[in-house]
DSSP file (Angstrom, degrees, kcal/mol; ACC not computed):
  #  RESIDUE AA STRUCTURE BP1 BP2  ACC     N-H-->O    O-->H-N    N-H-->O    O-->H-N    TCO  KAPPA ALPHA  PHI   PSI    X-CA   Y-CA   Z-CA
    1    1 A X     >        0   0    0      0, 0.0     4,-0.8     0, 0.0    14,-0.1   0.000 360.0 360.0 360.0 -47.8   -7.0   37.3   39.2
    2    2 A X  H >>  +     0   0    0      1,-0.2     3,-1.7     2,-0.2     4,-0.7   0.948 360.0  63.9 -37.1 -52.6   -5.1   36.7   42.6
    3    3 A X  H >> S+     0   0    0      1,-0.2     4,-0.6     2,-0.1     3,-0.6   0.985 103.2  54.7 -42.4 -50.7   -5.5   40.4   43.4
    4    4 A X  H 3> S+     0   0    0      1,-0.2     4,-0.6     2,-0.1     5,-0.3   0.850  92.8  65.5 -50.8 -30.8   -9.1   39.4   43.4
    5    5 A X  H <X S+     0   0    0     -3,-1.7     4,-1.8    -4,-0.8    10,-0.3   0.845  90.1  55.0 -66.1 -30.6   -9.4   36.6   45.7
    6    6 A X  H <X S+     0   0    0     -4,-0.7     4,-2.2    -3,-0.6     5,-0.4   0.987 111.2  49.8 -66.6 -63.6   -8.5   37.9   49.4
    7    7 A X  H >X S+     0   0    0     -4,-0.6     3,-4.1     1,-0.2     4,-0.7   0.787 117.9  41.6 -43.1 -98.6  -11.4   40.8   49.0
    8    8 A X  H ><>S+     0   0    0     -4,-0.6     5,-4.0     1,-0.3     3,-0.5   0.665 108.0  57.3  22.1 -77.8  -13.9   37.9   47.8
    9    9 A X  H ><5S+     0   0    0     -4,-1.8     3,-1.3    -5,-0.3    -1,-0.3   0.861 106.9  52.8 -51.8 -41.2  -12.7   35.4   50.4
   10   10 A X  H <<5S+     0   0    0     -3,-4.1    -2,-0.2    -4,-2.2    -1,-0.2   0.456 105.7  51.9 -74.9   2.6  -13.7   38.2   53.2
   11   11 A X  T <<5S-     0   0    0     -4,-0.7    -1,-0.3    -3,-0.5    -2,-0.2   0.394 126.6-109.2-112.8  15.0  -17.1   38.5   51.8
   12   12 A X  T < 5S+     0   0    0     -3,-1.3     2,-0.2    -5,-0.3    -3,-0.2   0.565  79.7 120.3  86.6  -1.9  -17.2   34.7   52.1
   13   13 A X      < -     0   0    0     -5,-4.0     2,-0.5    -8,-0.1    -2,-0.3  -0.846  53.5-144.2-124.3 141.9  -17.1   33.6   48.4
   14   14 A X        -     0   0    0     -2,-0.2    -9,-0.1    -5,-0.0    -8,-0.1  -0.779  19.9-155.8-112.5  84.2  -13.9   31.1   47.1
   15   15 A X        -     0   0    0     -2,-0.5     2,-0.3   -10,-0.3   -10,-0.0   0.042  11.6-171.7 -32.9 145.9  -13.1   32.4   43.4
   16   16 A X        -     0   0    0      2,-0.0     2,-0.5    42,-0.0    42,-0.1  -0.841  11.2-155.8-158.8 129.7  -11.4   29.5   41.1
   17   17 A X        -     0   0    0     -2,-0.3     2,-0.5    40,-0.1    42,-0.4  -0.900  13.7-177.0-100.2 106.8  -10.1   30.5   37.8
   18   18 A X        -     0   0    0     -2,-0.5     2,-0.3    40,-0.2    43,-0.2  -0.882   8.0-173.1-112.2 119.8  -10.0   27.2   35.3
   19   19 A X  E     -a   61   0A   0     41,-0.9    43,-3.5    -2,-0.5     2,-0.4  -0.885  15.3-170.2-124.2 139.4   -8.6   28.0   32.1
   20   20 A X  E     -a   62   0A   0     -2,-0.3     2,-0.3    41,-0.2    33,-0.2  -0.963  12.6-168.2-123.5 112.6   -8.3   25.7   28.7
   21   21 A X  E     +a   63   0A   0     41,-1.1    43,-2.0    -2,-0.4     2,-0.2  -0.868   9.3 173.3-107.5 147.9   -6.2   27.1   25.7
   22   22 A X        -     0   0    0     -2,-0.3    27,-0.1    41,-0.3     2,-0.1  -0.955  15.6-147.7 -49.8  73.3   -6.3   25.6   22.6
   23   23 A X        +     0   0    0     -2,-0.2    44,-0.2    25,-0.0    43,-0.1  -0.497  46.3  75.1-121.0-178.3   -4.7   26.7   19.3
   24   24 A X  S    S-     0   0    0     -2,-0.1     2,-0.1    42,-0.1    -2,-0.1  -0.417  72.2 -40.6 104.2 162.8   -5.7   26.3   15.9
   25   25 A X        +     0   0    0     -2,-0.1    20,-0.7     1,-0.0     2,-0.3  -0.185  42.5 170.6 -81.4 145.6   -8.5   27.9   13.1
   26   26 A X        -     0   0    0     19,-0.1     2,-0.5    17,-0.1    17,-0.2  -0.840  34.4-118.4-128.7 170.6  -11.6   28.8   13.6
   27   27 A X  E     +D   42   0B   0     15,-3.4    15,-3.5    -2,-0.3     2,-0.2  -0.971  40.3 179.5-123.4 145.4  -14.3   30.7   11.4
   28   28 A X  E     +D   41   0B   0     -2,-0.5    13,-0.2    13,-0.2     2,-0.2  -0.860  19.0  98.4-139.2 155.6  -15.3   33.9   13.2
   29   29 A X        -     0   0    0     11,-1.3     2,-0.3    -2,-0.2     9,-0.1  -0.669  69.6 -25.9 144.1 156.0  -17.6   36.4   12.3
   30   30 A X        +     0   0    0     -2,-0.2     2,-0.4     9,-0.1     9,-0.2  -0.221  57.3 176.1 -34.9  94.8  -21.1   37.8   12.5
   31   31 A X  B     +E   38   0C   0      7,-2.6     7,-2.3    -2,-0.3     2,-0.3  -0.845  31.5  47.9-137.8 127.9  -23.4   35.2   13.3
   32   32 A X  S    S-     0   0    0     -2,-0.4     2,-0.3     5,-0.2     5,-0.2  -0.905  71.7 -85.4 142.9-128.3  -27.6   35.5   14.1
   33   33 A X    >   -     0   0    0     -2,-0.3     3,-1.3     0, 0.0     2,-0.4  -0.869  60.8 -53.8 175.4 132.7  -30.7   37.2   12.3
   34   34 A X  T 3  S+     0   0    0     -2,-0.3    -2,-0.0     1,-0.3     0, 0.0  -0.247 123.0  26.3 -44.6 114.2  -32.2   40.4   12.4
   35   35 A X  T 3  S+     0   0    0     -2,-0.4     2,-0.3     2,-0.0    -1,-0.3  -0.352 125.0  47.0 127.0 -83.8  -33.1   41.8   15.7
   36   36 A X    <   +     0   0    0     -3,-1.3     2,-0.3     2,-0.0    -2,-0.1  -0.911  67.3 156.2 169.6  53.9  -30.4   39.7   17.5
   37   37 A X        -     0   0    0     -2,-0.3     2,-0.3    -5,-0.2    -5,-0.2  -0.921  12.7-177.1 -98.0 112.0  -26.9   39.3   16.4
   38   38 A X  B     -E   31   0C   0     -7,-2.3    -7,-2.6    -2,-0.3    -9,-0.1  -0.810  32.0-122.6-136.5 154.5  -23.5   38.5   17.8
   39   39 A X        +     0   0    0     -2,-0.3     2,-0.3    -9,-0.2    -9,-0.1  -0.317  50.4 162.9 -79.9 176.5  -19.9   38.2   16.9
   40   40 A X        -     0   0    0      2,-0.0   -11,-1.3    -2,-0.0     2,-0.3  -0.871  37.0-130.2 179.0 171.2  -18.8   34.3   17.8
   41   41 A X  E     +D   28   0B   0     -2,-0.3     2,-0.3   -13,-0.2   -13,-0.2  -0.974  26.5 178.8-128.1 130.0  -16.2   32.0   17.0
   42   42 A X  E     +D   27   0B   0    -15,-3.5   -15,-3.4    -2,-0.3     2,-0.3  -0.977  27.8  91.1-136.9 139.1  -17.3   28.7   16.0
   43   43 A X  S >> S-     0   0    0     -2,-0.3     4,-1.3   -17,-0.2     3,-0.8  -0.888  83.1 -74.4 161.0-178.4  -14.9   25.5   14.9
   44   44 A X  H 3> S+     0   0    0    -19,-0.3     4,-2.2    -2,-0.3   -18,-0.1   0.780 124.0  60.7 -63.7 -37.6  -13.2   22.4   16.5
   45   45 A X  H 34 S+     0   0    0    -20,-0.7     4,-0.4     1,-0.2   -23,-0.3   0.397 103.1  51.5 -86.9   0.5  -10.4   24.6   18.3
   46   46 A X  H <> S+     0   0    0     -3,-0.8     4,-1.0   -21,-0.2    -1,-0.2   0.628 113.9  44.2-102.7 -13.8  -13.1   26.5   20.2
   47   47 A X  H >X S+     0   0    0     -4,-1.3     4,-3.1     2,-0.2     3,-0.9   0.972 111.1  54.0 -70.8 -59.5  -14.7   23.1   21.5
   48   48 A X  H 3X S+     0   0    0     -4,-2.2     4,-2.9     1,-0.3     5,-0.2   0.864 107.0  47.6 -61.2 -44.2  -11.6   21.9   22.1
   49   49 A X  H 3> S+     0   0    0     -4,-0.4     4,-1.6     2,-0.2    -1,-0.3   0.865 115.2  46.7 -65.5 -26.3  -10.8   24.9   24.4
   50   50 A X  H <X S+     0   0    0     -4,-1.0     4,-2.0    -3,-0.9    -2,-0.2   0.981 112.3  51.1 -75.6 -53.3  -14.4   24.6   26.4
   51   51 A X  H  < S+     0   0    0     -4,-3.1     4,-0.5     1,-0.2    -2,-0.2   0.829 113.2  42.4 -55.5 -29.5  -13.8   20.8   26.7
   52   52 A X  H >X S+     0   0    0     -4,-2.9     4,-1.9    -5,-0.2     3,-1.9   0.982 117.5  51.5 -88.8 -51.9  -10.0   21.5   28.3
   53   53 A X  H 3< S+     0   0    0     -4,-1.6    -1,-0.2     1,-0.3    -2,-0.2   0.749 109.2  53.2 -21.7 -52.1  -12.0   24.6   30.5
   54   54 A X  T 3< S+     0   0    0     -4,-2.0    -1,-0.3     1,-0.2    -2,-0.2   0.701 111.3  41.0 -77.4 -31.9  -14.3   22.0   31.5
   55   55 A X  T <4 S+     0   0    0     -3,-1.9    -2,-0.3    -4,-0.5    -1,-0.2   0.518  85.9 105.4 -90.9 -21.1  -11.8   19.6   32.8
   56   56 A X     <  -     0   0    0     -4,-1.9     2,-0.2     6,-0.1     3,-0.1  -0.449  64.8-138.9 -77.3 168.5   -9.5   21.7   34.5
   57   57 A X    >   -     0   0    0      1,-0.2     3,-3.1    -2,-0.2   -38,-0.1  -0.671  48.3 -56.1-111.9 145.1   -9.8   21.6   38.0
   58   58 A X  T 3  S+     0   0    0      1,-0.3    -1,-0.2    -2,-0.2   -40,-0.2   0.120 124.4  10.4 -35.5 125.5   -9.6   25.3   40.3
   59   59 A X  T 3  S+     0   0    0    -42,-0.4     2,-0.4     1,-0.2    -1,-0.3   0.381 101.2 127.5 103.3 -30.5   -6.6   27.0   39.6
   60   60 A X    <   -     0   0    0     -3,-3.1   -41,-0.9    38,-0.1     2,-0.6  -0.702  40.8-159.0-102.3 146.2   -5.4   25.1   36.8
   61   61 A X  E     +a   19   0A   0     36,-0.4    36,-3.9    -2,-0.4     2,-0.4  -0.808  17.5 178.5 -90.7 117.4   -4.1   25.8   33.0
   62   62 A X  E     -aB  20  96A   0    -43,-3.5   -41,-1.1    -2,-0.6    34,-0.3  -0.991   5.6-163.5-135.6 166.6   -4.2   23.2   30.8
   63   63 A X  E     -aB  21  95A   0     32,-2.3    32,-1.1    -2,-0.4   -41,-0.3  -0.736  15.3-109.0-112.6 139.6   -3.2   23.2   27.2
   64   64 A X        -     0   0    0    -43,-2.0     4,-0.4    -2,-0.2    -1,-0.3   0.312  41.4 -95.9 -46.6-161.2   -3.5   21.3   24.0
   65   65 A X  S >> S+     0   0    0      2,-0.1     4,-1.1     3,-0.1     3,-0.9   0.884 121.9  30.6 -85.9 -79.0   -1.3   19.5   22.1
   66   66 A X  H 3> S+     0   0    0      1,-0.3     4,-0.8     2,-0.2   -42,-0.1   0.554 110.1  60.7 -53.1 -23.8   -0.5   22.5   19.9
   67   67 A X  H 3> S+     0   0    0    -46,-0.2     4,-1.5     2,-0.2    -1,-0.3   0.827 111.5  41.8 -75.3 -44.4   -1.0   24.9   22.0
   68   68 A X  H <> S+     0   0    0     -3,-0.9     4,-0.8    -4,-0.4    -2,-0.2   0.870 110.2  59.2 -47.2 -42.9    2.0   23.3   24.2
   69   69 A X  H  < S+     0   0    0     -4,-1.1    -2,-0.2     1,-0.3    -1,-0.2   0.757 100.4  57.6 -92.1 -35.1    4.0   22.6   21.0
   70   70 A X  H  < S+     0   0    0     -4,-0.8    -1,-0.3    -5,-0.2    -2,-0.2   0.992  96.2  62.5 -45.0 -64.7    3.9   26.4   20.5
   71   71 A X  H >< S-     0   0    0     -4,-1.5     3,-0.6     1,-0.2     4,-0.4   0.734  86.9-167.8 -44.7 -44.1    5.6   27.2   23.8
   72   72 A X  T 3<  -     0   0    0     -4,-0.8    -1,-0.2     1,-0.2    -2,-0.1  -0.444  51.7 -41.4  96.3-156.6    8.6   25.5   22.8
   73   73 A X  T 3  S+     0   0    0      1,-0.2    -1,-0.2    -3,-0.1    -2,-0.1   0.246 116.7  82.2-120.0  46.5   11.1   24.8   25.3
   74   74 A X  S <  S+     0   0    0     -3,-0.6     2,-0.7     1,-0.1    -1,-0.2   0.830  87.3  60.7 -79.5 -46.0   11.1   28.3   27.5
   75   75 A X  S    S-     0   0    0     -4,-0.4     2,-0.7     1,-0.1    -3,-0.1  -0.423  83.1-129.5-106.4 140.7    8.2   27.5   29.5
   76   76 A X        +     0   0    0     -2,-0.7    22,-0.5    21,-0.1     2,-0.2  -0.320  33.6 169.0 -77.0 130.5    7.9   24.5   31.9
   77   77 A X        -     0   0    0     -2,-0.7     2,-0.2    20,-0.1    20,-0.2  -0.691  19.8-143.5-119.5 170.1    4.8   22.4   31.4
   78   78 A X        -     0   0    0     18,-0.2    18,-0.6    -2,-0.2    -2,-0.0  -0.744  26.4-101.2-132.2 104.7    3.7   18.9   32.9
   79   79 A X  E     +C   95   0A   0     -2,-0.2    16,-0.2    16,-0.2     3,-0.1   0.322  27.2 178.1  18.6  79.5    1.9   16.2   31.4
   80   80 A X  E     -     0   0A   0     14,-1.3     2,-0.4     1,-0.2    15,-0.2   0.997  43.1-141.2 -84.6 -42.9   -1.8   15.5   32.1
   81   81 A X  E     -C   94   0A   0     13,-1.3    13,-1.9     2,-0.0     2,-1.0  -0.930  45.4 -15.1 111.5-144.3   -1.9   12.5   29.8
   82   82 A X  E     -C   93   0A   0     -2,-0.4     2,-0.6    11,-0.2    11,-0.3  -0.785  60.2-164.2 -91.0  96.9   -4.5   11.4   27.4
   83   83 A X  E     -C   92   0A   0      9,-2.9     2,-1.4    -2,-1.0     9,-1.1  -0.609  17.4-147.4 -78.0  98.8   -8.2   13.0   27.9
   84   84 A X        -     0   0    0     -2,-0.6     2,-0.3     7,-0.2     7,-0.1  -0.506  29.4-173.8 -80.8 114.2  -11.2   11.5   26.3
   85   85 A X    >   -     0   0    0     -2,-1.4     3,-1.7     5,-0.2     2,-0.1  -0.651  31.8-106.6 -93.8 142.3  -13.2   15.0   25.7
   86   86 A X  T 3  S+     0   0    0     -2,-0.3   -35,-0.1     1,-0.2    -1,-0.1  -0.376 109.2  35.1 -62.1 151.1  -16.7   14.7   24.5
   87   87 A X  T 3  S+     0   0    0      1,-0.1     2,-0.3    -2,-0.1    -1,-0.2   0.637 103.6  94.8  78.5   4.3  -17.0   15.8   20.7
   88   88 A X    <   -     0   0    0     -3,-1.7    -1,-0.1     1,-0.1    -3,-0.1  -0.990  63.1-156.4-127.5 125.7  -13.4   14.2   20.1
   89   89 A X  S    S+     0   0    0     -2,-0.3     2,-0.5    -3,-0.1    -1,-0.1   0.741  74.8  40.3 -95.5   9.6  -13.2   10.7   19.0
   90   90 A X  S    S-     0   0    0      1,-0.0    -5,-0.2    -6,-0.0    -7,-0.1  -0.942  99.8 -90.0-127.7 160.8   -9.7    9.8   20.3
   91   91 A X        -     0   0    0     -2,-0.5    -7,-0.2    -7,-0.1     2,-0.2  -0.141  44.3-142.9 -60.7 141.8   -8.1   10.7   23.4
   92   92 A X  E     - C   0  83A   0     -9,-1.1    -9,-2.9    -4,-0.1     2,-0.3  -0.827  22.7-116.9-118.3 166.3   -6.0   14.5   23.0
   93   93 A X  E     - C   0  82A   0    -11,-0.3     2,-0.3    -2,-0.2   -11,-0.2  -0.695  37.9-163.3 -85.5 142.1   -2.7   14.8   24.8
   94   94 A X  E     - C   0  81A   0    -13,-1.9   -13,-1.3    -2,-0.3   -14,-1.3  -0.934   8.1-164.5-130.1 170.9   -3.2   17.7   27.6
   95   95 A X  E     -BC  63  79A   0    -32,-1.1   -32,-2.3    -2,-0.3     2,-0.9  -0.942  15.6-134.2-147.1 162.6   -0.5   19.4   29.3
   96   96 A X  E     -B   62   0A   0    -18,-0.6     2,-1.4    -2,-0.3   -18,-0.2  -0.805  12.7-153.1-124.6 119.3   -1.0   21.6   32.5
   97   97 A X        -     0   0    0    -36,-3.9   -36,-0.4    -2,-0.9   -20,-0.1  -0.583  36.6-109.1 -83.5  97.9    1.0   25.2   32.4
   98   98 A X        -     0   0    0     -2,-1.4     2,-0.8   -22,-0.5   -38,-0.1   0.078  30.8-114.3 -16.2 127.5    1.6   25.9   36.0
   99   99 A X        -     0   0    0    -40,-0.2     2,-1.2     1,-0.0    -1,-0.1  -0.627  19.2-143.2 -81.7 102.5   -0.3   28.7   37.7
  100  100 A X              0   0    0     -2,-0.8   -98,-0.1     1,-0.1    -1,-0.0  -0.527 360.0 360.0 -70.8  98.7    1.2   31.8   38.9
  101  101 A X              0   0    0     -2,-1.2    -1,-0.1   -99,-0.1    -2,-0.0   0.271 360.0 360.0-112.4 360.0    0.1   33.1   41.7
């Protein structure tokens, strides 16, 4: 994505990537009517990833709970704290993966 910004930036436009991962099941699969049909993913851990998407800020990764808990302790993370995300009714821990740029 960096490669992309300088070109961008000369044409006048400021690119921000905000990314929210997530882990957990989902049910996926062929989803729609005839005439008009699309492959999807549909379940809690794809809300969860749009709400964290939605809340990061340019530039930033942030993670679930589980999705952090995955990483173990090779990659360095920090602590966003507690979120209240819409569609969740208690606050999820998020954690912000540093961006490399």
């Amino acid at each position: 994505f960096a490669a992309l910004l300088e070109p961008w930036r000369k044409r006048g436009y400021e690119l921000l990537l905000s990314v929210g991962i997530a882990q957990g099941y989902a049910t996926i699969g062929t989803i729609g009517c005839e005439g008009r049909r699309e492959y999807s993913a549909t379940g809690t851990v794809c809300n969860l990833a749009a709400r964290l998407c939605a809340e990061a800020k340019g530039g930033q990764i942030l993670l679930s709970q589980r999705a952090h808990a995955t990483l173990g302790n090779d990659v360095k993370t920090a602590l966003v704290g507690d979120l209240a995300l819409k569609g969740f009714h208690r606050p999820v821990k998020v954690y912000e993966l540093p961006a490399q740029v």
